[in-house]
Phi, psi and omega in degrees: 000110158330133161267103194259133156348111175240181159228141185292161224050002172284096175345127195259287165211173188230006142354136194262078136310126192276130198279126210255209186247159223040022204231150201211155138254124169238114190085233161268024202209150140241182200216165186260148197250355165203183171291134190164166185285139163261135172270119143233157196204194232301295183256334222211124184225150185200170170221127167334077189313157159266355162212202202081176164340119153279144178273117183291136151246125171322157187036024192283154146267165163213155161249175200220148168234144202278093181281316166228167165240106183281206178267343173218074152145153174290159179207126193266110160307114149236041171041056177261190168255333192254163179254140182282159193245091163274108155330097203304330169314329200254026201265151181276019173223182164291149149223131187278074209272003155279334192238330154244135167312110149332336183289324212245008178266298193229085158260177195302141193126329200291171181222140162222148156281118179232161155240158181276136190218036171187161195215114160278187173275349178266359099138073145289111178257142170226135186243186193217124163236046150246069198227134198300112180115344190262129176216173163268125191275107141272132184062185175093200194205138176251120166268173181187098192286181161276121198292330219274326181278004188270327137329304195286316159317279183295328178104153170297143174028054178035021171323299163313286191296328164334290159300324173297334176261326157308319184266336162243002151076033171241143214262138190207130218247053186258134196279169170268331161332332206097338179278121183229153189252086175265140199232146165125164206290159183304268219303339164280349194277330175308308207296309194281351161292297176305275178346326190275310207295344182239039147261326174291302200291359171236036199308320196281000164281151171291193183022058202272312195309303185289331168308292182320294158333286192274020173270337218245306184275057169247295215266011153306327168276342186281306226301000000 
């Protein structure tokens, strides 16, 4: 199904759905609560911001950069409207937070793979990295997309990204958040940056995957 373009308060359908995120029912009808693409799909219908925030979702990975340090825990830019909460308890080894400082554990600036694992209703996000795959990120160099491409960036059954890490043989972290981490020699982390930068921006072409492809060896063959 095409997606089409709503504004808020615009009337969708009147479909009976289970409602995602941006879309309210009023009456017999829902309507979108913000500018953006309609998702729909068997029961469910949301809607795609075309920019903006990323929105937390439970069990989402992200990366977070360390903004402040309380005494037992950190509280993380994730290129939210709310900032992630890391727990010195949810850090992936003990921490002894009488006997060790947090500063000399993570300081500010620092980037981790985290996942989210609690939403409070006062819209407290708290992550985690004792989770398989969550680390702290050193080196490499972070991008940051329109969070709505970060599907289209990896691909069915991580189909996209799969390859952008086969072909340029660099290693890549992509958060849902929008934050992606590529690690790997300068002239491939170039490469796999243009390659992400013309996927957001042309996520809605077909055959997108085999293009990318032969972009990537074109100019891998220039070097």
């Amino acid at each position: 199904m095409t997606r089409r373009m709503v504004i808020p308060g615009e009337f969708i359908t009147d479909k009976k759905y289970n409602l995602g995120e941006g879309v309210y029912r009023e009456k017999d009808g829902i309507y979108s609560a913000l500018m953006g693409l309609v998702d729909e799909k068997e029961n469910y219908i949301r809607i795609l911001p075309l920019r903006g925030k990323y929105m937390p979702k439970v069990g989402d990975f992200v990366i977070g950069n360390v903004r402040e340090i309380f005494f037992n825990s950190w509280e993380l830019d994730i290129n939210s409207a709310h900032n992630g909460i890391l727990n010195a308890d949810d850090y992936y080894k003990e921490i002894d937070t009488f006997n060790e400082d947090l500063l000399d554990i993570l300081a500010p600036g620092s980037s981790v793979f985290v996942k989210i694992r609690e939403i409070t209703h006062s819209k407290k996000v708290y992550v985690t990295m004792r989770e398989r795959g969550a680390r702290v990120i050193t080196g490499g160099r972070l991008l940051k997309i329109i969070p709505t491409k970060v599907p289209r960036v990896i691909g069915k059954q991580r189909s996209m990204i799969s390859m952008i890490i086969k072909e340029t043989r660099c290693n890549i972290l992509v958060g849902q958040n929008g934050i992606i981490w590529i690690d790997g020699k300068p002239e491939f982390v170039n490469i796999a940056s243009r390659a992400i930068r013309v996927i957001e921006k042309e996520a809605h072409n077909p055959g997108l995957t085999n293009r990318i492809r032969n972009m990537i060896i074109k100019e891998r063959e220039e070097l």
